[in-house]
ZAVOLO-607418 format. One record per residue (C-alpha): residue number from 1; residue in three letters; x, y, z. Coordinates in nm, 3 decimals. Each point is the difference from the previous one (the first is absolute). Example, Ala and Ser with C-alpha at 12.3 -4.5 7.8 and 13.67 -1.06 7.14 Angstrom:
% ZAVOLO-607418
<n->1 res->Ala x->1.230 y->-0.450 z->0.780> .
<n->2 res->Ser x->0.137 y->0.344 z->-0.066> .
% end
This chain:
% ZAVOLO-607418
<n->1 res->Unk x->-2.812 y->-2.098 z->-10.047> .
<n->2 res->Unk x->0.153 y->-0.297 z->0.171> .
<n->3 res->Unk x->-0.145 y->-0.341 z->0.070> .
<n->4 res->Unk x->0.091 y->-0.245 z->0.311> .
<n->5 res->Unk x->-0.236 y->-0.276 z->0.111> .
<n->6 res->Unk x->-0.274 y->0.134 z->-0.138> .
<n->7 res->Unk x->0.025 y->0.330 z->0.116> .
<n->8 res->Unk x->0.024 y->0.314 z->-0.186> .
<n->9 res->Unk x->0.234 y->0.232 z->0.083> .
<n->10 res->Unk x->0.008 y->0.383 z->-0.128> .
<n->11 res->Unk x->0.227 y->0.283 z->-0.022> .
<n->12 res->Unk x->-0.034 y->0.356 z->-0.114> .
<n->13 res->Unk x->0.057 y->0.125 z->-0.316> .
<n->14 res->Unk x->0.243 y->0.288 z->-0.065> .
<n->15 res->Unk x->-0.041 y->0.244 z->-0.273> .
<n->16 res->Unk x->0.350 y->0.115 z->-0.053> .
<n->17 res->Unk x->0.150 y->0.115 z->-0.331> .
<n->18 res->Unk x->0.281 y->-0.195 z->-0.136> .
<n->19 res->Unk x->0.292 y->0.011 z->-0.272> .
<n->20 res->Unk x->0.077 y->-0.403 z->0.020> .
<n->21 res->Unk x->-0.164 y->-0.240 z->0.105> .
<n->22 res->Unk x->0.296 y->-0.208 z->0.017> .
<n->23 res->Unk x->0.075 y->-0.199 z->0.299> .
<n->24 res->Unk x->-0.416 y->0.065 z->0.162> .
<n->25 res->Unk x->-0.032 y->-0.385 z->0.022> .
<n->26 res->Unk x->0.364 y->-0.059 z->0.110> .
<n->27 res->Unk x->-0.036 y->0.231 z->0.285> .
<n->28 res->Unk x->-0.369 y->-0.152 z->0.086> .
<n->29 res->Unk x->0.155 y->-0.339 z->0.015> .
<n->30 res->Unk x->0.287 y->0.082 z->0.207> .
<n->31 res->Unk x->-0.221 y->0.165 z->0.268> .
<n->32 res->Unk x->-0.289 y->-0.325 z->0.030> .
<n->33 res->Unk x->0.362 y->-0.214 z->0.046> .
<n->34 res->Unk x->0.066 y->0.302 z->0.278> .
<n->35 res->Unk x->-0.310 y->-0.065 z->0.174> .
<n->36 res->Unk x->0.030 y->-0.367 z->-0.047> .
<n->37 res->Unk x->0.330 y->-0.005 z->0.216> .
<n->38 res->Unk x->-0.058 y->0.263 z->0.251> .
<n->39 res->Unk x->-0.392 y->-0.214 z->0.036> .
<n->40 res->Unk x->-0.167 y->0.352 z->-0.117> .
<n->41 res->Unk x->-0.389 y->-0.087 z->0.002> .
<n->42 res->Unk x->-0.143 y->-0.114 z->-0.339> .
<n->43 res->Unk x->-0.164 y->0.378 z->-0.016> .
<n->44 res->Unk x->0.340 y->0.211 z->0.076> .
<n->45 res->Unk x->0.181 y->-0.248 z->-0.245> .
<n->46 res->Unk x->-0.247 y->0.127 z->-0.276> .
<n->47 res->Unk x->-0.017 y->0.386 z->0.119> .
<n->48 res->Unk x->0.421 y->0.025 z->0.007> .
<n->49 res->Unk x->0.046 y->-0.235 z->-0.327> .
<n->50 res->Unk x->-0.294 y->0.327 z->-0.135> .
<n->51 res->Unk x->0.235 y->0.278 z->0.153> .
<n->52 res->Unk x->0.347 y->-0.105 z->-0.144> .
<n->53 res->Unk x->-0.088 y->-0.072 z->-0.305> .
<n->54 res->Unk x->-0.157 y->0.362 z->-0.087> .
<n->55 res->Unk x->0.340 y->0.164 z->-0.054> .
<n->56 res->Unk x->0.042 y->-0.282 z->-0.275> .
<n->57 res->Unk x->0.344 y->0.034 z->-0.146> .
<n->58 res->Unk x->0.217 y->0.109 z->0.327> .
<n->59 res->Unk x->-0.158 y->-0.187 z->0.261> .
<n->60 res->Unk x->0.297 y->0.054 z->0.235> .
<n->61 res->Unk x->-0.208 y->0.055 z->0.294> .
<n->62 res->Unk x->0.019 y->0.015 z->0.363> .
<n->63 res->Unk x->-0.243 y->-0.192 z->0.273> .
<n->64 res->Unk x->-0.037 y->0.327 z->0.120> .
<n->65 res->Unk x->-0.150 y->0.119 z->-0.365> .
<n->66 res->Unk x->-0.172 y->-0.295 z->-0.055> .
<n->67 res->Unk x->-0.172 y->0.045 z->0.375> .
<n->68 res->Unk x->-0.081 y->0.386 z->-0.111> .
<n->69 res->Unk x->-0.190 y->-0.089 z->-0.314> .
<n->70 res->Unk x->-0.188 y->-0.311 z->0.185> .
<n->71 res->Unk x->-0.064 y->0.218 z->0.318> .
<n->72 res->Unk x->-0.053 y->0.341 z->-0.127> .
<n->73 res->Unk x->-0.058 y->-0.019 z->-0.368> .
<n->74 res->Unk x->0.255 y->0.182 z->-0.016> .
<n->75 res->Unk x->0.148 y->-0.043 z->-0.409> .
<n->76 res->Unk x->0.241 y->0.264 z->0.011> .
<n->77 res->Unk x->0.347 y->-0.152 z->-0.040> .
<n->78 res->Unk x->0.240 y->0.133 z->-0.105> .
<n->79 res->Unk x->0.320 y->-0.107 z->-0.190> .
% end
């Protein structure tokens, strides 16, 4: 959940399983700064930050991954 002028913003959740959780909030910040400087609405800011930040610790992903997972729901990336 993300707030911005007093609006509430939310995003799916994914139910994924995971060996690390390393990186998760890295990756999550990394893709609101994404949507930030490509002016991504407040909503897709939220739903990619959600998307890249499932594969936790190698969150080497593409747009096009990112876009599949947003789109689609579509959590099957593989590394």
């Amino acid at each position: 959940m993300l707030c911005q002028d007093r609006h509430f913003y939310q995003s799916p959740s994914y139910l994924v399983p995971t060996d690390h959780e390393v990186a998760s909030g890295d990756a999550f910040g990394a893709w609101i700064i994404h949507g930030i400087i490509n002016e991504f609405s407040t909503q897709e800011q939220l739903d990619y930050a959600m998307a890249a930040a499932i594969p936790s610790d190698s969150s080497l992903l593409s747009d096009k991954e990112i876009k599949a997972v947003v789109n689609k729901g579509d959590r099957n990336i593989l590394r």
